[in-house]
PyMOL Python script that loads the backbone (N, CA, C, O; Angstrom):
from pymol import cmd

cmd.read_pdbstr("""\
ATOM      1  N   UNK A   1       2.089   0.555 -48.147  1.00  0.00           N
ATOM      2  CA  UNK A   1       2.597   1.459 -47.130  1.00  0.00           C
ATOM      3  C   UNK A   1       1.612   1.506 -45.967  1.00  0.00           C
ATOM      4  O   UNK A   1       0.383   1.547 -46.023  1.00  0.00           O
ATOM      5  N   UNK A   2       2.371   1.490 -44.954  1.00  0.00           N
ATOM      6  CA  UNK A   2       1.564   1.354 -43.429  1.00  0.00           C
ATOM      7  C   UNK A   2       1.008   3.042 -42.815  1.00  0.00           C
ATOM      8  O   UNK A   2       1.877   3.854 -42.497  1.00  0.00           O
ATOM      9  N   UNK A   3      -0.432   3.398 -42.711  1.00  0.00           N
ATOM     10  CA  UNK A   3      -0.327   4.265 -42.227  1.00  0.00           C
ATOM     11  C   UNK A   3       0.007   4.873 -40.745  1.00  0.00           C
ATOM     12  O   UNK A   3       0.032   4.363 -39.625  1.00  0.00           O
ATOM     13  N   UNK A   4       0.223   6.036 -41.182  1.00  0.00           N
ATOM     14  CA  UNK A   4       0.482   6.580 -40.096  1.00  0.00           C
ATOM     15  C   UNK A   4      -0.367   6.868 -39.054  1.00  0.00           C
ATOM     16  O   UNK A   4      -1.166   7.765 -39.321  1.00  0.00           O
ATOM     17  N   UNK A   5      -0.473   6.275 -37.669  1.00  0.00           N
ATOM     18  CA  UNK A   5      -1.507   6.722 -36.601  1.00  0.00           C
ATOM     19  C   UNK A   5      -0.368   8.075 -35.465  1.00  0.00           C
ATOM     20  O   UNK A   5       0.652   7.944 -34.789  1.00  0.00           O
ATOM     21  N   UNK A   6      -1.181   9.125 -35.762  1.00  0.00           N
ATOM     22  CA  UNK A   6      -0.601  10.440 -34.728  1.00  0.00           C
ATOM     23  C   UNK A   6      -1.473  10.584 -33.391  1.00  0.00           C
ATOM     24  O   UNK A   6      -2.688  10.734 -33.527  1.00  0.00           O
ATOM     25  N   UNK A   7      -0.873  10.542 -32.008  1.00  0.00           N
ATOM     26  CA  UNK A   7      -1.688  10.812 -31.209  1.00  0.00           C
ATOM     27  C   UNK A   7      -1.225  11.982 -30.638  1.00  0.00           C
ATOM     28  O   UNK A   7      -0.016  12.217 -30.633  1.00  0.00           O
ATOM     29  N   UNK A   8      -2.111  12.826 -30.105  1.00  0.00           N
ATOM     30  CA  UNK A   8      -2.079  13.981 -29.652  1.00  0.00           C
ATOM     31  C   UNK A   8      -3.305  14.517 -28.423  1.00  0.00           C
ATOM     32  O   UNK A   8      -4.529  14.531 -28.300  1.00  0.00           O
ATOM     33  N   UNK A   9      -2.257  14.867 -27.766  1.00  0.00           N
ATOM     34  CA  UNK A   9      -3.031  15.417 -26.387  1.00  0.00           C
ATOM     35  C   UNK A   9      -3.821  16.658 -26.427  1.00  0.00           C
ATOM     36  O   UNK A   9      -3.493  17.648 -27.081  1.00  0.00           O
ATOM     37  N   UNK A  10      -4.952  16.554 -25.645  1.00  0.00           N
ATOM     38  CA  UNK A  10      -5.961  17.333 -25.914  1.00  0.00           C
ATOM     39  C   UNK A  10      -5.206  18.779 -25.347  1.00  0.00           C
ATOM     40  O   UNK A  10      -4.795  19.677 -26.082  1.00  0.00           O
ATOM     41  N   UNK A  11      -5.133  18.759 -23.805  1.00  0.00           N
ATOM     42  CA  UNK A  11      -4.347  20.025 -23.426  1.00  0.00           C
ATOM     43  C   UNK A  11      -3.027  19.802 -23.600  1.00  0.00           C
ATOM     44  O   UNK A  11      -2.704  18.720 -24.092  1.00  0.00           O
ATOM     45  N   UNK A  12      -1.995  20.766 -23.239  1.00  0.00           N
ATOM     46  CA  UNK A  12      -0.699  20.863 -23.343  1.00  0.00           C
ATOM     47  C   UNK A  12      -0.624  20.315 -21.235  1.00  0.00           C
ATOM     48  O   UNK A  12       0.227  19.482 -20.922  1.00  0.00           O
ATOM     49  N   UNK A  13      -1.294  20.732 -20.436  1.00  0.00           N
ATOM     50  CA  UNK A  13      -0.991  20.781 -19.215  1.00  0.00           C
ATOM     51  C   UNK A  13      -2.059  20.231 -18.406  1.00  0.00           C
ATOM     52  O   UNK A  13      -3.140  20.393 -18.971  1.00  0.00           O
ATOM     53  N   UNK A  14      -2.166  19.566 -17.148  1.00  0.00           N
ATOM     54  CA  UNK A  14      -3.560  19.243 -16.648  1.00  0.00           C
ATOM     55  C   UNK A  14      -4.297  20.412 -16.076  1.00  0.00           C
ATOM     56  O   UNK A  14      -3.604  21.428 -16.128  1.00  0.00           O
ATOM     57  N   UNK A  15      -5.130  20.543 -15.703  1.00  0.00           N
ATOM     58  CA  UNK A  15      -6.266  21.532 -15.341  1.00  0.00           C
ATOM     59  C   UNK A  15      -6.420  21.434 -13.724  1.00  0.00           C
ATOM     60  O   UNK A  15      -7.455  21.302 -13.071  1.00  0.00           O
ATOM     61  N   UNK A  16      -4.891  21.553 -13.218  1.00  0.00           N
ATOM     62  CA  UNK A  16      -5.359  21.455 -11.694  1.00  0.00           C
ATOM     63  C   UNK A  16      -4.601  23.470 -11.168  1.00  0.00           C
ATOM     64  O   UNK A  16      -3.422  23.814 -11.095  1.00  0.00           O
ATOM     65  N   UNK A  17      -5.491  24.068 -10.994  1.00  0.00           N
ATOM     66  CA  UNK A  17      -5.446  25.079 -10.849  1.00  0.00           C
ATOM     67  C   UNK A  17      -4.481  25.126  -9.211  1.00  0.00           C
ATOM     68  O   UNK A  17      -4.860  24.364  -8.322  1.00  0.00           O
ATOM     69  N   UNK A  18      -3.532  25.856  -9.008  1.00  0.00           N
ATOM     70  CA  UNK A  18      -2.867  26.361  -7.260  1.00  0.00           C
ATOM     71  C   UNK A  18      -4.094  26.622  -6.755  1.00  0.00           C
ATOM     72  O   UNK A  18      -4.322  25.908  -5.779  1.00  0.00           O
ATOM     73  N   UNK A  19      -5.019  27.398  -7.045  1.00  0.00           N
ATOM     74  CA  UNK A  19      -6.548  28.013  -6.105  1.00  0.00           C
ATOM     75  C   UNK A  19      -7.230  26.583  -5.362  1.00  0.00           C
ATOM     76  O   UNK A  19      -7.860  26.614  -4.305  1.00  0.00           O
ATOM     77  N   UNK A  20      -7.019  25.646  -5.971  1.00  0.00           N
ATOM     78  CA  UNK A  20      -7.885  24.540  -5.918  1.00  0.00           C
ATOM     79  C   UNK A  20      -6.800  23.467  -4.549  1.00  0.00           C
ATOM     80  O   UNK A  20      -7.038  23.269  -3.357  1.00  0.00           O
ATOM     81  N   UNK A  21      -5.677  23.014  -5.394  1.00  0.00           N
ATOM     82  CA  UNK A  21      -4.606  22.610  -3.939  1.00  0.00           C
ATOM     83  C   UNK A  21      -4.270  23.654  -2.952  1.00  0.00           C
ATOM     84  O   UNK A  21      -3.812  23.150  -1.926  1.00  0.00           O
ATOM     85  N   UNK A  22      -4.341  24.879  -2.921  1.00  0.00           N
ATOM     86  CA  UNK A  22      -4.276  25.516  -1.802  1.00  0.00           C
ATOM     87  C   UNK A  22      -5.184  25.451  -0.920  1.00  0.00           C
ATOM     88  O   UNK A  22      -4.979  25.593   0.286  1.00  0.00           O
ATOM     89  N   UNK A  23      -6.863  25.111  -1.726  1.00  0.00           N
ATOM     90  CA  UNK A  23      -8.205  25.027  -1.047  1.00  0.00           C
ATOM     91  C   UNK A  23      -8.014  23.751   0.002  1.00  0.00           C
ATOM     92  O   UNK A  23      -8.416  23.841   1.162  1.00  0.00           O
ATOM     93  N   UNK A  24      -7.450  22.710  -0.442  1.00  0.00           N
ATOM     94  CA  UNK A  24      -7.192  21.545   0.207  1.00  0.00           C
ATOM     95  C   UNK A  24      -6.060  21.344   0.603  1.00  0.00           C
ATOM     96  O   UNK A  24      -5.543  20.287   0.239  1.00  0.00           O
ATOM     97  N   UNK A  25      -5.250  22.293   1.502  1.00  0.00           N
ATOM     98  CA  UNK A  25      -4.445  22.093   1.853  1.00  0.00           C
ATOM     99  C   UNK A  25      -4.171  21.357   2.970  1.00  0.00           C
ATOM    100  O   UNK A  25      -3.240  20.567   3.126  1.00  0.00           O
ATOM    101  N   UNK A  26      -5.427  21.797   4.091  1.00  0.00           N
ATOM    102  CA  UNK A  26      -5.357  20.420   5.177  1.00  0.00           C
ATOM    103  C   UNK A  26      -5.423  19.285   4.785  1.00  0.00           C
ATOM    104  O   UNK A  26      -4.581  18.459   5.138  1.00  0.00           O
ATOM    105  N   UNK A  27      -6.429  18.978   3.972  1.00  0.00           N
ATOM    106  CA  UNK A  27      -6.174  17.586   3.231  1.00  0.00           C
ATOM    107  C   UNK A  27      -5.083  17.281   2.956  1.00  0.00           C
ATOM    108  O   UNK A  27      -4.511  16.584   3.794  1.00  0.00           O
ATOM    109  N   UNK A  28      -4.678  17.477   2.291  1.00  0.00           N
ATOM    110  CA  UNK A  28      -3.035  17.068   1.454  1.00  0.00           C
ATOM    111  C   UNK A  28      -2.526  16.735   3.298  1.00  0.00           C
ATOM    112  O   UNK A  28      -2.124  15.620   3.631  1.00  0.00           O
ATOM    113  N   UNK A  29      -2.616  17.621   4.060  1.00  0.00           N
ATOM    114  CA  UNK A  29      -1.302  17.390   4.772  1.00  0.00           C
ATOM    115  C   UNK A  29      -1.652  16.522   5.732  1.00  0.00           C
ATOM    116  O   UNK A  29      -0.826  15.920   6.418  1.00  0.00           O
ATOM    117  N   UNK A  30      -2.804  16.412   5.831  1.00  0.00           N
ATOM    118  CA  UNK A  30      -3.454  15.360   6.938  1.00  0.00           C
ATOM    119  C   UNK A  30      -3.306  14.245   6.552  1.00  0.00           C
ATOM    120  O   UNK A  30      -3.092  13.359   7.379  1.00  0.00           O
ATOM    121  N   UNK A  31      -3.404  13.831   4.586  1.00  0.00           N
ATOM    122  CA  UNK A  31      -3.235  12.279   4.206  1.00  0.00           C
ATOM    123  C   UNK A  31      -1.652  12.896   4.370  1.00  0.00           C
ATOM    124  O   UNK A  31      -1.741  13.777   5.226  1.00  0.00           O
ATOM    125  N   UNK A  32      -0.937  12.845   4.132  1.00  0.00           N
ATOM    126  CA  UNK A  32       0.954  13.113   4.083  1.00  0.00           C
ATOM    127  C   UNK A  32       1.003  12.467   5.426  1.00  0.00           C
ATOM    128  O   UNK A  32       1.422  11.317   5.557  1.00  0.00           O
ATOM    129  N   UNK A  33       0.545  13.251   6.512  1.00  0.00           N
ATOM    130  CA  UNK A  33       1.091  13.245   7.600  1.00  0.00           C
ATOM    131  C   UNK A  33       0.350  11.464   7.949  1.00  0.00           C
ATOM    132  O   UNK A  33       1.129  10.696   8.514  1.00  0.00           O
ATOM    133  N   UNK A  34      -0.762  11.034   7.681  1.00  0.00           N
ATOM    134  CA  UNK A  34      -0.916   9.785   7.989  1.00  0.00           C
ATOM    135  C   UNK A  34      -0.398   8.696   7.532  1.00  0.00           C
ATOM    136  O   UNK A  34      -0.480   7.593   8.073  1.00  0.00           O
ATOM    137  N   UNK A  35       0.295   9.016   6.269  1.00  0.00           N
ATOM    138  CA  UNK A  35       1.041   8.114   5.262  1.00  0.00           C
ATOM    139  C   UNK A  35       2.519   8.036   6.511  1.00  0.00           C
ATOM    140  O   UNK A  35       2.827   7.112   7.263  1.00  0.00           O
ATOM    141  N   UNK A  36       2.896   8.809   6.400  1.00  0.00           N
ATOM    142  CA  UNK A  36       4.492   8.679   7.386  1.00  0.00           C
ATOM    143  C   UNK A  36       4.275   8.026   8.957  1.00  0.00           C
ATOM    144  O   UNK A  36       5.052   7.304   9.581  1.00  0.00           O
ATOM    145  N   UNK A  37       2.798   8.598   9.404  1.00  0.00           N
ATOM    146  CA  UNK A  37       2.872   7.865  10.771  1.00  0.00           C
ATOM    147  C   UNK A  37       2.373   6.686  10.479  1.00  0.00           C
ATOM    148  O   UNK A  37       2.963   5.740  11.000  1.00  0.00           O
ATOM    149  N   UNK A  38       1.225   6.378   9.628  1.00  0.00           N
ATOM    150  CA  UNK A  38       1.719   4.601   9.914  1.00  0.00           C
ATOM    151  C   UNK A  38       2.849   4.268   9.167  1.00  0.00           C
ATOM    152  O   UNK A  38       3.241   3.504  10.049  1.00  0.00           O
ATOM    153  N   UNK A  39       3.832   4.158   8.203  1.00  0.00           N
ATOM    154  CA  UNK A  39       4.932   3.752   7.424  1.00  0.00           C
ATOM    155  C   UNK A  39       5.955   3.340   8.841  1.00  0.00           C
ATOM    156  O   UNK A  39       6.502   2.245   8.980  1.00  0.00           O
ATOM    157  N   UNK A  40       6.061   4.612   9.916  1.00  0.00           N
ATOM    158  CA  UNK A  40       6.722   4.635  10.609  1.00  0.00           C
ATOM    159  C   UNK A  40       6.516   3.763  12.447  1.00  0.00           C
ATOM    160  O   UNK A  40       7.411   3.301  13.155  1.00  0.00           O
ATOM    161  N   UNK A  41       5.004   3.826  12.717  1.00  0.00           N
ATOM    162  CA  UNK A  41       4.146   3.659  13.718  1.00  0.00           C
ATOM    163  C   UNK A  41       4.902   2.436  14.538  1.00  0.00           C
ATOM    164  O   UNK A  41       4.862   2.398  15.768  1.00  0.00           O
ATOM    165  N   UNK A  42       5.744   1.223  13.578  1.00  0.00           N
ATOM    166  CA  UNK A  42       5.674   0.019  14.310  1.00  0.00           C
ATOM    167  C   UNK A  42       7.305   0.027  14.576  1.00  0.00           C
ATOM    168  O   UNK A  42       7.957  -0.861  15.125  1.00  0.00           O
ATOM    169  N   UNK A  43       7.757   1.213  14.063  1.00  0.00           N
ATOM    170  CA  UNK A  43       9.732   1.095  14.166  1.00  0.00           C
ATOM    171  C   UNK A  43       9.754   1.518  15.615  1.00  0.00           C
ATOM    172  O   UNK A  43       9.080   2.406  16.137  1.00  0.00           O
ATOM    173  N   UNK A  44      10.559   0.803  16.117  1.00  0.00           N
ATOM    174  CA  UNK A  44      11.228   1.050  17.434  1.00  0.00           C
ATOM    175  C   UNK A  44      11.849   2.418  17.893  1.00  0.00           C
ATOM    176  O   UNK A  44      12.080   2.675  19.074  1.00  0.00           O
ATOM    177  N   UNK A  45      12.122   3.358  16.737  1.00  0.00           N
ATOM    178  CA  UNK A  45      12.885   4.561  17.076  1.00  0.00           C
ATOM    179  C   UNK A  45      11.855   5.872  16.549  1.00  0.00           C
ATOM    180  O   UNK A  45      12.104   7.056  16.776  1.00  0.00           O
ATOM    181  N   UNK A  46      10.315   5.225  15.585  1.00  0.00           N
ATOM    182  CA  UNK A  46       9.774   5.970  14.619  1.00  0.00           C
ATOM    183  C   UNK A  46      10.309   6.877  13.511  1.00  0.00           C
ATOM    184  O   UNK A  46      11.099   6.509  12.642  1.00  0.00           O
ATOM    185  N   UNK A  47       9.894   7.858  13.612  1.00  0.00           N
ATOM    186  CA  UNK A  47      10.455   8.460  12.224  1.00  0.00           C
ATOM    187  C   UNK A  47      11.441   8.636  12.141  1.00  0.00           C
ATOM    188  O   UNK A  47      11.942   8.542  11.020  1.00  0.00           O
ATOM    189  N   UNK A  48      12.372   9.033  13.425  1.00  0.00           N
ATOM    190  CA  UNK A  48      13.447   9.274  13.138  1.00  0.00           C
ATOM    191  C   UNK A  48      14.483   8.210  12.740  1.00  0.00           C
ATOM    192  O   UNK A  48      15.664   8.542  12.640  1.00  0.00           O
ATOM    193  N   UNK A  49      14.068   6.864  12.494  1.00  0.00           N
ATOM    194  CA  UNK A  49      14.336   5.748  11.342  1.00  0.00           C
ATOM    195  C   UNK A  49      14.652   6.502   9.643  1.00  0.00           C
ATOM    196  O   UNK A  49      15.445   5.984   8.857  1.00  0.00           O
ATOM    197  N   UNK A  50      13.932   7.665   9.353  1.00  0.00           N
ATOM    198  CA  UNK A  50      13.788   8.040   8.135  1.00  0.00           C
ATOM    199  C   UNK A  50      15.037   8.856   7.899  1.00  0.00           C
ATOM    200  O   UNK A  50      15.594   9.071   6.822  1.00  0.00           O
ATOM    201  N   UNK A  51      15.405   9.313   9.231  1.00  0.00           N
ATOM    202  CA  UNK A  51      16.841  10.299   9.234  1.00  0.00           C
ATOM    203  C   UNK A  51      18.516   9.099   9.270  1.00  0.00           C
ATOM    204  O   UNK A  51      19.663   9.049   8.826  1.00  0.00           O
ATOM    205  N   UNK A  52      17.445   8.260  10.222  1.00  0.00           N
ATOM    206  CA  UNK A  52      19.154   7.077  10.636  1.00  0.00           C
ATOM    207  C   UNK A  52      19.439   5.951   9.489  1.00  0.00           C
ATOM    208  O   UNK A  52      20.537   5.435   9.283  1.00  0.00           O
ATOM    209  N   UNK A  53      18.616   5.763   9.011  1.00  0.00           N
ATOM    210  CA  UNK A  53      18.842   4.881   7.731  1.00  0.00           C
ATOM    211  C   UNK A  53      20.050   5.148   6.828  1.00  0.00           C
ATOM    212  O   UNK A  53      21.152   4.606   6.746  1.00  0.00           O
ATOM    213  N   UNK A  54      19.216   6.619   5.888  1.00  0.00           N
ATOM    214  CA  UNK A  54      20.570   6.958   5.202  1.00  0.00           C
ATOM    215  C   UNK A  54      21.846   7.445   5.685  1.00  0.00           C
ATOM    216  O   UNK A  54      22.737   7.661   4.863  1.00  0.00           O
ATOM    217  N   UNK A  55      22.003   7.605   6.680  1.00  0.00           N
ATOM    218  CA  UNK A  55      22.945   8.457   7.207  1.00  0.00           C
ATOM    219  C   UNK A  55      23.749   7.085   7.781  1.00  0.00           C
ATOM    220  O   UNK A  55      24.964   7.081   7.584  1.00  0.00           O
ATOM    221  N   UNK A  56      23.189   5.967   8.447  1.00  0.00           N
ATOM    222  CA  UNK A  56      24.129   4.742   8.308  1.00  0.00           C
ATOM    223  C   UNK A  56      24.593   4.102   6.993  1.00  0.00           C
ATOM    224  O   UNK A  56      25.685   3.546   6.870  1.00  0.00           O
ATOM    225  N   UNK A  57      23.569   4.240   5.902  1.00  0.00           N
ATOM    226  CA  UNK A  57      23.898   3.863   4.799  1.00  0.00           C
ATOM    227  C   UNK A  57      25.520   4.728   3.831  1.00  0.00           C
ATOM    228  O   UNK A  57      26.274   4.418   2.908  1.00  0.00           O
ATOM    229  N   UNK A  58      25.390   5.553   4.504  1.00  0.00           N
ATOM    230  CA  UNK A  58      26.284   6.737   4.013  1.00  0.00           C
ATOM    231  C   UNK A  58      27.563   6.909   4.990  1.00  0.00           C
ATOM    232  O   UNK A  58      28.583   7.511   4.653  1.00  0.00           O
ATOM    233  N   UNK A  59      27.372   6.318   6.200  1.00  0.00           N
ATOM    234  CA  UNK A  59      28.720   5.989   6.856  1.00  0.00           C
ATOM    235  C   UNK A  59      29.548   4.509   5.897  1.00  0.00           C
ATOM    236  O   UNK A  59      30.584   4.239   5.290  1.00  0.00           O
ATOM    237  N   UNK A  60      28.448   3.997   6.244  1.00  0.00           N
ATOM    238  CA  UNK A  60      29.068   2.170   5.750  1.00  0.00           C
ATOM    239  C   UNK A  60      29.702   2.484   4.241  1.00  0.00           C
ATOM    240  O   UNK A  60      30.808   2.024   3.957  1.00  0.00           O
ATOM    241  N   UNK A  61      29.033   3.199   3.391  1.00  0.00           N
ATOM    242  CA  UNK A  61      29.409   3.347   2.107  1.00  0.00           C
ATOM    243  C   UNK A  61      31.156   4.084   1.959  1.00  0.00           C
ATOM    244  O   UNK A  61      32.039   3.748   1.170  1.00  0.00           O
ATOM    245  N   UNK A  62      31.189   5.072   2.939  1.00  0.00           N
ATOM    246  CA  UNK A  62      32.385   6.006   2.972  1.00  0.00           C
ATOM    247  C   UNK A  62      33.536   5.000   3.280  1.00  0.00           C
ATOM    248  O   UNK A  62      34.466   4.628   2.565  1.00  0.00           O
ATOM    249  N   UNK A  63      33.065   4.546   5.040  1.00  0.00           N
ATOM    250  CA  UNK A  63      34.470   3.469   5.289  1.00  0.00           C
ATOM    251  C   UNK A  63      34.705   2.416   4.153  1.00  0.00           C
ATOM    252  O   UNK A  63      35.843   2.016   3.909  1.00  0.00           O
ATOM    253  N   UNK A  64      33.373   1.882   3.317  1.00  0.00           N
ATOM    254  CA  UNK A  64      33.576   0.872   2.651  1.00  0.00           C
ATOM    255  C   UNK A  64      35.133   1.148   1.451  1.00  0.00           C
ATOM    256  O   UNK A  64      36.183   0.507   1.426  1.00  0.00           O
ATOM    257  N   UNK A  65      34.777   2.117   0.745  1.00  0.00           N
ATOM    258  CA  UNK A  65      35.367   3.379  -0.110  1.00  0.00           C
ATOM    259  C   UNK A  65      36.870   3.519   0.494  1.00  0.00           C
ATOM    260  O   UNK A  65      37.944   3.224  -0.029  1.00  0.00           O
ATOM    261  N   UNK A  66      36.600   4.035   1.696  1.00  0.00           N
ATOM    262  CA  UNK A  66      38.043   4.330   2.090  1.00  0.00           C
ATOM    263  C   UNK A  66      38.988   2.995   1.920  1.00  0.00           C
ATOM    264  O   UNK A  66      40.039   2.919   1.283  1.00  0.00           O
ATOM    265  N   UNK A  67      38.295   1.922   2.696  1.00  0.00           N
ATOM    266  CA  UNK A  67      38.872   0.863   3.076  1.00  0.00           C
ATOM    267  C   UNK A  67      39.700  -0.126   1.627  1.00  0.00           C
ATOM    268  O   UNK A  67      40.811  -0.616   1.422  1.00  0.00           O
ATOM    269  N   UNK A  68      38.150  -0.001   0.751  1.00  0.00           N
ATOM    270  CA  UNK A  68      38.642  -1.438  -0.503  1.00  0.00           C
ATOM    271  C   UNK A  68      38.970  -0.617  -1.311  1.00  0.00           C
ATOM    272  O   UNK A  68      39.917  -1.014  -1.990  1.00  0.00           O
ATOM    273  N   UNK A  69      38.367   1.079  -1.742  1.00  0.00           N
ATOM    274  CA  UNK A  69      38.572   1.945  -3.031  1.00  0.00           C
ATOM    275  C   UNK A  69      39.597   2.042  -3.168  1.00  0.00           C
ATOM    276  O   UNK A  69      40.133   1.461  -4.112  1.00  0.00           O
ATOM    277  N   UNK A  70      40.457   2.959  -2.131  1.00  0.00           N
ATOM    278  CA  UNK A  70      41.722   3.634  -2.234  1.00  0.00           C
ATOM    279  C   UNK A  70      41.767   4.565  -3.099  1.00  0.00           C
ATOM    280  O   UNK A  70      42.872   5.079  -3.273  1.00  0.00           O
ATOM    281  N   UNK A  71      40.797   4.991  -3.772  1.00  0.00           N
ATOM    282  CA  UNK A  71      40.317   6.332  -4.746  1.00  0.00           C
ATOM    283  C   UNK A  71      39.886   7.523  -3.396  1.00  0.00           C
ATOM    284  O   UNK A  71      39.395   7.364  -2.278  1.00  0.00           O
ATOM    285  N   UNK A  72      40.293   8.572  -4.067  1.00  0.00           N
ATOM    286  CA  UNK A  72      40.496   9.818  -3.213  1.00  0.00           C
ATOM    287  C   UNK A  72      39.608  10.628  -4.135  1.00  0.00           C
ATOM    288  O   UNK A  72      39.302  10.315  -5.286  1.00  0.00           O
ATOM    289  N   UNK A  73      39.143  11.984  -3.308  1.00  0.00           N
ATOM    290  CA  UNK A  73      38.441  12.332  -4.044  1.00  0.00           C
ATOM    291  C   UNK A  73      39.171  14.224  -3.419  1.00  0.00           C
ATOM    292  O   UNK A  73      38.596  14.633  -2.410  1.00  0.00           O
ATOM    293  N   UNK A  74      39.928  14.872  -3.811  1.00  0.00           N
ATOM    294  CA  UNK A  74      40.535  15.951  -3.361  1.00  0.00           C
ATOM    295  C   UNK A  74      39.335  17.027  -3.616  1.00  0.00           C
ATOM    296  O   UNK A  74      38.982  17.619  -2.596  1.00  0.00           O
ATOM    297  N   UNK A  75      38.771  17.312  -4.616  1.00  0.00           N
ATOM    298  CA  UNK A  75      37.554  18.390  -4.658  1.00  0.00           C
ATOM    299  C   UNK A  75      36.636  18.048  -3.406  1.00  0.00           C
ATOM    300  O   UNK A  75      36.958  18.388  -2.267  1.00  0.00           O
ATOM    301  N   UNK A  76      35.569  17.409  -3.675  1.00  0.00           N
ATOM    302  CA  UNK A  76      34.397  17.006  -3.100  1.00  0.00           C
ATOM    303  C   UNK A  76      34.762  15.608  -2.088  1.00  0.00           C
ATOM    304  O   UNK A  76      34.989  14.435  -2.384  1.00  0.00           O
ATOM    305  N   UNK A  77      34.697  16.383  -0.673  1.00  0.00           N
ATOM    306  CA  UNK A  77      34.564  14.716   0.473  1.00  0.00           C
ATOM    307  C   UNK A  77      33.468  14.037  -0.096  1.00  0.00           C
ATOM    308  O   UNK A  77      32.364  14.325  -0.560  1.00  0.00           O
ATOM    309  N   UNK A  78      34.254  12.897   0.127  1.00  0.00           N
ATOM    310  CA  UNK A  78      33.140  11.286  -0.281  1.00  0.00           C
ATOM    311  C   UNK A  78      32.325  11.247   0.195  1.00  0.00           C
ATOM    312  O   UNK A  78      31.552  11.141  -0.758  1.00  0.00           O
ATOM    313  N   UNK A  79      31.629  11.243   1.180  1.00  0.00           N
ATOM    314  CA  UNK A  79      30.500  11.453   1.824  1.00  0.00           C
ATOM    315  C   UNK A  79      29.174  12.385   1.048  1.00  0.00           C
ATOM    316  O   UNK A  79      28.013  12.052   0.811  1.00  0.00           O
ATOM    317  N   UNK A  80      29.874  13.603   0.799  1.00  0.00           N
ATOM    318  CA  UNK A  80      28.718  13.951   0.126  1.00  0.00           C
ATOM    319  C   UNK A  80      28.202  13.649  -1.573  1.00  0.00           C
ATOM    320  O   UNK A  80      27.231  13.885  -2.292  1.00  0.00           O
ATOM    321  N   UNK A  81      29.782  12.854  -1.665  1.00  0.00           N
ATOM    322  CA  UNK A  81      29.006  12.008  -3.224  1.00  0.00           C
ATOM    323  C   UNK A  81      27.714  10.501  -2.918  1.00  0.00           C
ATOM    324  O   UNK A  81      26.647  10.077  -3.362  1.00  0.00           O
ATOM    325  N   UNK A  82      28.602  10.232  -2.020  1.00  0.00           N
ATOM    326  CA  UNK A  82      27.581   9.053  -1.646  1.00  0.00           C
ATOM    327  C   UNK A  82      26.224   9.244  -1.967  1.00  0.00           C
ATOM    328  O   UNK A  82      25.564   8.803  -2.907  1.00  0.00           O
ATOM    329  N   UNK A  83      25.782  10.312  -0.594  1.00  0.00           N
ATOM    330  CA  UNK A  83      24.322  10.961  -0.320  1.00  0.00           C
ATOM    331  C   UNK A  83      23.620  11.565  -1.536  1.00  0.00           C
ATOM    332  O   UNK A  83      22.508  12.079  -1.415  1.00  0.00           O
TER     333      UNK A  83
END
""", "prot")
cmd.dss("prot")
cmd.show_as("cartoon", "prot")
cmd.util.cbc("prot")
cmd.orient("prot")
């Protein structure tokens, strides 16, 4: 018979206290905010690429739907199943 190996975690939760991310809150938002401006820095329209994307993705998807599906959706407009 093969024994049994049990592993078990020391805490139940990590040890990052709110007192401590609230302390660094400019931090947090200063890397956030540098992560999105370069991601965004070299698009022609910038961030607001992050708004037009899905929202074309979510037109094209609807007409697509309307056009080849022919499934209706009487509760909930298609659109917001898409999204």
């Amino acid at each position: 018979m093969r024994p049994v190996i049990r592993i078990h975690a020391e805490r139940s939760r990590p040890e990052y206290p709110f007192s401590r991310l609230w302390a660094a809150r400019e931090l947090i938002f200063l890397l956030a905010w540098r992560e999105v401006r370069v991601r965004y820095q070299h698009a022609a329209i910038g961030i607001g690429w992050a708004v037009i994307q899905p929202l074309f993705t979510t037109i094209v998807l609807t007409v697509f739907q309307r056009i080849m599906g022919g499934q209706t959706t009487p509760a909930i407009p298609y659109p917001l199943l898409v999204v």
